[in-house]
C-alpha positions as CSV (number, residue, x, y, z in Angstrom):
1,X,-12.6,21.3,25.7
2,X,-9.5,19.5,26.0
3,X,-8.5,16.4,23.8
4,X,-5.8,13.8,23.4
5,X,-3.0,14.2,21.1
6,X,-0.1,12.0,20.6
7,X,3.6,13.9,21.3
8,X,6.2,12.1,19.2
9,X,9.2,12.3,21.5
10,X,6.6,11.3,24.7
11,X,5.4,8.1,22.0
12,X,9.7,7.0,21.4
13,X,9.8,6.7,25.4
14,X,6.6,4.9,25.4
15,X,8.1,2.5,23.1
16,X,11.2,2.3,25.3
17,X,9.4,1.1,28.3
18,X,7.0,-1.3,27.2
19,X,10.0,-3.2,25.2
20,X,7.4,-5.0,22.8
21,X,8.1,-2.6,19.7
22,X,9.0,-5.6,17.7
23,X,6.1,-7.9,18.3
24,X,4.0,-4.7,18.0
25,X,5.2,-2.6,15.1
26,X,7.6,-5.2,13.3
27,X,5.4,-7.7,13.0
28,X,2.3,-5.6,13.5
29,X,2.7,-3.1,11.0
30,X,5.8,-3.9,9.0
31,X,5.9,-8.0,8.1
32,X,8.8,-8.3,9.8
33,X,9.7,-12.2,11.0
34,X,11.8,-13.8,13.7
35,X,14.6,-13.7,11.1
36,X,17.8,-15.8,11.5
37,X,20.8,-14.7,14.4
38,X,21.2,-12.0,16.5
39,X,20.6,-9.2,13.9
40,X,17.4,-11.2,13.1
41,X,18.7,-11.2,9.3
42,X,15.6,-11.6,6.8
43,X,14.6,-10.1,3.0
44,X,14.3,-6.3,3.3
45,X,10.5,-5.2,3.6
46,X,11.1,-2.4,1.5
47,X,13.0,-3.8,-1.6
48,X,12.6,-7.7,-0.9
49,X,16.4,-8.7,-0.8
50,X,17.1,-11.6,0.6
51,X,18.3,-11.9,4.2
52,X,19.8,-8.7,3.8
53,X,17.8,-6.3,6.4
54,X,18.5,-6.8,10.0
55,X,17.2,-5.1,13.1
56,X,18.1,-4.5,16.5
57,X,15.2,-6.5,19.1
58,X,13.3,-2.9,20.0
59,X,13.6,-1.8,16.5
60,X,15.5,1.4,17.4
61,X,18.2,0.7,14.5
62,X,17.9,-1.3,10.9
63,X,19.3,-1.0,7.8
64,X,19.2,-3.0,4.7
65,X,22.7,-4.0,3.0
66,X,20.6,-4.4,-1.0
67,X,18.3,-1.0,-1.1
68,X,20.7,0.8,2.0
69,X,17.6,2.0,3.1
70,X,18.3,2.9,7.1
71,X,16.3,4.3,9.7
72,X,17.5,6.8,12.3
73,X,16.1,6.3,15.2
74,X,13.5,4.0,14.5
75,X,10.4,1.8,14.1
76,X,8.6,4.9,13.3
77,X,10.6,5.9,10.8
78,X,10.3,1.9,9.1
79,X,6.8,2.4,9.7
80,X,6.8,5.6,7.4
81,X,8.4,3.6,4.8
82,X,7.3,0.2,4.7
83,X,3.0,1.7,4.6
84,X,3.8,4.9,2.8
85,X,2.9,7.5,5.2
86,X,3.8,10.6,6.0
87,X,5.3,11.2,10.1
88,X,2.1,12.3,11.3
89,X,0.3,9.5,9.9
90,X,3.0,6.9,11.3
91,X,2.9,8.4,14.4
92,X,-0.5,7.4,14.5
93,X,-0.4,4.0,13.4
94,X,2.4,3.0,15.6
95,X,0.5,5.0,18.8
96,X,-2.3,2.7,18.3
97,X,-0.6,-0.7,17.5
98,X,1.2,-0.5,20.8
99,X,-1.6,1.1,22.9
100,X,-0.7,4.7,23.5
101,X,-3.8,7.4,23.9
102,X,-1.2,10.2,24.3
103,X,-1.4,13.4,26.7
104,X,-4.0,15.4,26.9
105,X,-3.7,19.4,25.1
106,X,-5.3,22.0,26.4
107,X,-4.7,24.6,23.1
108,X,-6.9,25.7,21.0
109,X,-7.4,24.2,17.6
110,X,-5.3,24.9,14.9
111,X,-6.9,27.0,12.1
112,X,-7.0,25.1,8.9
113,X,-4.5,26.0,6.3
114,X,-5.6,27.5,3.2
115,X,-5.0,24.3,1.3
116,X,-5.8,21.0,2.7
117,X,-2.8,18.2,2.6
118,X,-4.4,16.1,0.2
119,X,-4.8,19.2,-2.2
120,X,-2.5,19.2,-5.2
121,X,-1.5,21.8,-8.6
122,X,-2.3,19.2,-11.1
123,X,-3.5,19.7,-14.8
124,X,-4.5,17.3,-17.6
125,X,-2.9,14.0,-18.2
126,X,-0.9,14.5,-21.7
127,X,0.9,11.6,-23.5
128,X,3.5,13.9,-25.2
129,X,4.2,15.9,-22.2
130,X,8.2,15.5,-21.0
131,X,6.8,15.0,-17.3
132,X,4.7,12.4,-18.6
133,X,7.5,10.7,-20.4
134,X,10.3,11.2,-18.1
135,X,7.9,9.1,-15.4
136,X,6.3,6.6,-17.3
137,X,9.7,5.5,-18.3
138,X,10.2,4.2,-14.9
139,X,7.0,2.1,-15.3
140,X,7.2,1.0,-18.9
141,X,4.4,-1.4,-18.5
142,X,1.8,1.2,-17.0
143,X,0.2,2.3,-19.8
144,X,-1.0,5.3,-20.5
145,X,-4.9,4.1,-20.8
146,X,-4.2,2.6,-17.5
147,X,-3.3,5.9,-16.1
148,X,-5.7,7.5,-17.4
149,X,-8.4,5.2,-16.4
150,X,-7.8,5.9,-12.9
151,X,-8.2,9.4,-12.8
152,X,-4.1,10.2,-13.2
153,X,-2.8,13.6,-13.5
154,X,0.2,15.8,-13.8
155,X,2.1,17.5,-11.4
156,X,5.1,19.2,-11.9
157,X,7.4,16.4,-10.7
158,X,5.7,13.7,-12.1
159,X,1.9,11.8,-12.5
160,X,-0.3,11.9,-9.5
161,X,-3.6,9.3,-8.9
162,X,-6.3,10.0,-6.9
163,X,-7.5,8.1,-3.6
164,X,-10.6,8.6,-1.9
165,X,-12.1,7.9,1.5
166,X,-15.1,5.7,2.1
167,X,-17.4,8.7,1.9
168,X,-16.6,9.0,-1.7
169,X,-14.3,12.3,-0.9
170,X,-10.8,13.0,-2.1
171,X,-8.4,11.7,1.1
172,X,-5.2,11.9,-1.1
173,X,-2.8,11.3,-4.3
174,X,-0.3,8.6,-5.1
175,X,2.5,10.3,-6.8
176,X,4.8,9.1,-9.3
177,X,8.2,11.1,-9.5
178,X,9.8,11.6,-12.8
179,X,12.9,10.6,-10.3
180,X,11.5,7.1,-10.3
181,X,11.5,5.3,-6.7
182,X,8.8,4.0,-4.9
183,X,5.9,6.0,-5.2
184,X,4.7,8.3,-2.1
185,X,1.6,9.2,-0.8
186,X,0.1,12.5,-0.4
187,X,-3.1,12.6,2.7
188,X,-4.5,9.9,3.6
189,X,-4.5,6.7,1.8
190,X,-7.7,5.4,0.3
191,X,-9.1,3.7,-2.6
192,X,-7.1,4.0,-5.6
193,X,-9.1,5.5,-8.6
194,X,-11.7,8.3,-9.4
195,X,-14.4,5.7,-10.2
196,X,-13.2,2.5,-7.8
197,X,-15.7,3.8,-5.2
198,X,-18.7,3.5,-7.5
199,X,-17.1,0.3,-9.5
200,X,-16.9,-1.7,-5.7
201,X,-20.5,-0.8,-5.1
202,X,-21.8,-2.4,-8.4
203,X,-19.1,-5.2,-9.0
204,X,-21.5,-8.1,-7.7
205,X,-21.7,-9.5,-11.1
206,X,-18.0,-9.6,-11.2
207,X,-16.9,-13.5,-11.1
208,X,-13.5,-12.7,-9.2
209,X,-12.8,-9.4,-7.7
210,X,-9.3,-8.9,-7.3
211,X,-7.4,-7.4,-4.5
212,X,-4.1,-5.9,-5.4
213,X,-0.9,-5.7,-3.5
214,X,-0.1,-1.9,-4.3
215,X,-0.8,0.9,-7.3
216,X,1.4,-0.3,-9.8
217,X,-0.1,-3.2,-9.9
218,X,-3.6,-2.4,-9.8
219,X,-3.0,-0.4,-13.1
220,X,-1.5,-2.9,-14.8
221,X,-4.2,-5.2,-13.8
222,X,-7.2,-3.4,-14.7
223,X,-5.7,-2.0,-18.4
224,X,-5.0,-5.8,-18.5
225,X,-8.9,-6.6,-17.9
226,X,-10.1,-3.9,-19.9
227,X,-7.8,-4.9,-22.7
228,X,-9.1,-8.4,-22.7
229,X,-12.4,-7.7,-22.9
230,X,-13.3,-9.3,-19.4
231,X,-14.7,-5.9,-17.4
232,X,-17.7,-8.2,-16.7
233,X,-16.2,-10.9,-15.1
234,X,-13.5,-9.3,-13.3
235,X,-12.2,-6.4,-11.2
236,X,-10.0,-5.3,-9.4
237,X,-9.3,-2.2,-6.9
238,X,-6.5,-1.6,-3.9
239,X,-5.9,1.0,-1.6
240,X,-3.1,3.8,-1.2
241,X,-0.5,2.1,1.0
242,X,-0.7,-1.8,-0.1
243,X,-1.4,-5.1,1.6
244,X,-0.2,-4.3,4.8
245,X,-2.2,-1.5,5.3
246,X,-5.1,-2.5,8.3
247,X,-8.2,-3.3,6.1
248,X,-10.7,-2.3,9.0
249,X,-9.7,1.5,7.8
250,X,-12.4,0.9,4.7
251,X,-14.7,-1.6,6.3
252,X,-17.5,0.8,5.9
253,X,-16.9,-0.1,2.2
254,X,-16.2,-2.8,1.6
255,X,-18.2,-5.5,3.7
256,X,-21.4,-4.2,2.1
257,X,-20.3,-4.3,-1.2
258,X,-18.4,-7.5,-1.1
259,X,-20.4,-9.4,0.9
260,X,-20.9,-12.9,-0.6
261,X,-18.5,-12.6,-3.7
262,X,-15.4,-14.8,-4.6
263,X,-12.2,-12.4,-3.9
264,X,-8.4,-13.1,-5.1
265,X,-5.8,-11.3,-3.1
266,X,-3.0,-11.2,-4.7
267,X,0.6,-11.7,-3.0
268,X,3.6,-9.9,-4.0
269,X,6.4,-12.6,-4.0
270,X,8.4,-12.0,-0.6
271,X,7.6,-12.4,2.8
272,X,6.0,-8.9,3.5
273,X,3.8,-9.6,1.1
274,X,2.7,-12.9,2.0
275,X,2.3,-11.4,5.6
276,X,0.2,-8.5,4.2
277,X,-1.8,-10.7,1.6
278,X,-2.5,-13.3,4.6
279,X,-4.1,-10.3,6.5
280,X,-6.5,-9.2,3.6
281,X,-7.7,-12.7,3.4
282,X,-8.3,-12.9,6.8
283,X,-10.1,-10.2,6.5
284,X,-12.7,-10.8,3.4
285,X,-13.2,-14.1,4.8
286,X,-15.6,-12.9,7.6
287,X,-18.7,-12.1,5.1
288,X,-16.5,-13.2,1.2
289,X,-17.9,-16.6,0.0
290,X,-15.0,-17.7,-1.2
291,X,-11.1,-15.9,-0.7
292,X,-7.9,-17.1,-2.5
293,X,-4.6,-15.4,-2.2
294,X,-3.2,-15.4,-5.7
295,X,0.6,-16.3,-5.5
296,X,2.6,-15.4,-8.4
297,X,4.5,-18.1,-10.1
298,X,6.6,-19.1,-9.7
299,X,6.4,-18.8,-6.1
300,X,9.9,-18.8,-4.9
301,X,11.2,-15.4,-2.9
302,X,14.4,-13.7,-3.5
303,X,13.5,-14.2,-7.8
304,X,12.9,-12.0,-10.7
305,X,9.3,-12.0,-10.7
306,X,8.6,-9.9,-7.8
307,X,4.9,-8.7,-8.0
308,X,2.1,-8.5,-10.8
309,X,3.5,-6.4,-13.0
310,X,6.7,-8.7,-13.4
311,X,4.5,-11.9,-14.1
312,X,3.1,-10.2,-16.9
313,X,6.6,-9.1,-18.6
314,X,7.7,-12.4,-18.1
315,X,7.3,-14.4,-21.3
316,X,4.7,-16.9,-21.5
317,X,2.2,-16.2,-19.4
318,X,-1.3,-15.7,-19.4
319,X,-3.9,-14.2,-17.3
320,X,-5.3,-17.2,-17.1
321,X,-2.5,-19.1,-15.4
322,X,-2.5,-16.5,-12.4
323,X,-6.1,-17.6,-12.0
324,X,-6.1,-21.3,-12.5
325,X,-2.4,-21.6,-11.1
């Protein structure tokens, strides 16, 4: 039986002809705006700088002047970096934002490798390990309870967390590299956390359930809760690749179990992240009874206070003023 399969090279001319890869992909899949002059000049999607990424209008070339970050040829390549995706999985997205069903392949399938992508050589998460050290000193704020909470191990480069698919089953790990940088999935994205699945499907007595703009901020959140005392009243959960990550991937999940509750998304403090937070709102609103994006003050791009984990280094303030802003 034959099946479809998408060719990357045949997808780059399919891009070519239809001309719409910034509509499509840019704005689509990456945040990116209208920008300001030819080079459409606008803060980097990847690092936030102001007005210092441009593109070219099909997307074939950008670079970033703050972060350097570059592409070679391409959208698929910003797509890859901007929803933290591996090629195959970019491939994908972009093949289906721009309407591509591929050729058809007449092979026979592929055996399975002995271990599956999302599998990973990890052992127990240790507090005095180097590994543990060397990463967390990258993320001072993450806590080790916070790590832990989620499920976190070690690998040998650095700390891995778990995400799983809507069936409950391991899809993947966020990884943490003793390097630093931003962190990089392994598999498929899903929801962050061993026990996040379970937690969304009892959290109706929450009072807020919050929706975080990536993993760094979900930990600091939740050790932030837990810390507090205020497990009853609120949650909080994301998903592998962020805010701009489709959320129809996990609606399996989460209509059912947030049907009817009050939801805060919160918005990392640049454009991308409005643009992403905007389309998880969008989205709970359908069957939510009440969605607020949660901006983090002080709301004014291009600052200090980037994302969560900022606001709550930044002297101060409270976890009540992101609620009651």
């Amino acid at each position: 039986m034959t099946k479809r399969s998408v060719n990357a090279d045949e997808l780059k001319q399919h891009l070519k002809n239809i001309g719409q890869t910034f509509e499509r992909i840019g704005k689509g899949l990456c945040g990116l705006t209208d920008g300001n002059g030819k080079d459409h000049s606008q803060p980097c999607p990847l690092c936030g700088g102001n007005n210092r990424f441009w593109y070219s209008a099909d997307c074939a070339k950008w670079f970033c002047r703050k972060c350097k970050a570059t592409g070679g040829w391409d959208a698929i390549d910003l797509v890859m970096q901007k929803r933290t995706v591996d090629f195959k999985e970019a491939v994908r997205l972009v093949a289906e934002a721009t309407g591509y069903v591929g050729s058809f392949d007449s092979s026979q399938p592929k055996q399975p490798p002995d271990k599956p992508i999302q599998s990973l050589d990890t052992f127990r998460l240790d507090a005095d390990s180097p590994i543990f050290k060397a990463t967390v000193a990258h993320r001072p704020d993450i806590l080790f309870d916070d790590y832990q909470r989620a499920g976190a191990k070690l690998f040998r480069d650095g700390i891995a967390i778990p995400m799983f698919g809507t069936d409950g089953i391991l899809s993947g790990w966020v990884r943490y590299f003793q390097s630093g940088g931003k962190p990089k999935l392994l598999g498929k994205s899903g929801i962050v956390g061993t026990d996040a699945i379970y937690n969304l499907r009892i959290a109706k007595q929450a009072k807020i359930i919050f929706k975080t703009a990536g993993v760094s901020d979900y930990l600091v959140l939740s050790g932030l809760i837990e810390r507090l005392g205020l497990a009853t009243d609120f949650y909080c959960f994301t998903n592998g690749a962020g805010e701009n990550e489709l959320p129809d991937k996990f609606d399996t999940l989460l209509r059912p179990a947030l049907t009817g509750q009050v939801i805060g998304v919160v918005q990392d403090n640049d454009d991308a992240g409005a643009m992403g937070a905007l389309r998880w709102a969008e989205y709970f609103a359908e069957y939510a009874a009440d969605v607020r994006i949660i901006r983090i003050p002080p709301v004014i791009f291009d600052c200090s206070v980037k994302d969560l984990r900022d606001f709550f280094n930044t002297d101060g303030t409270t976890f009540t003023d992101l609620l009651f802003q």
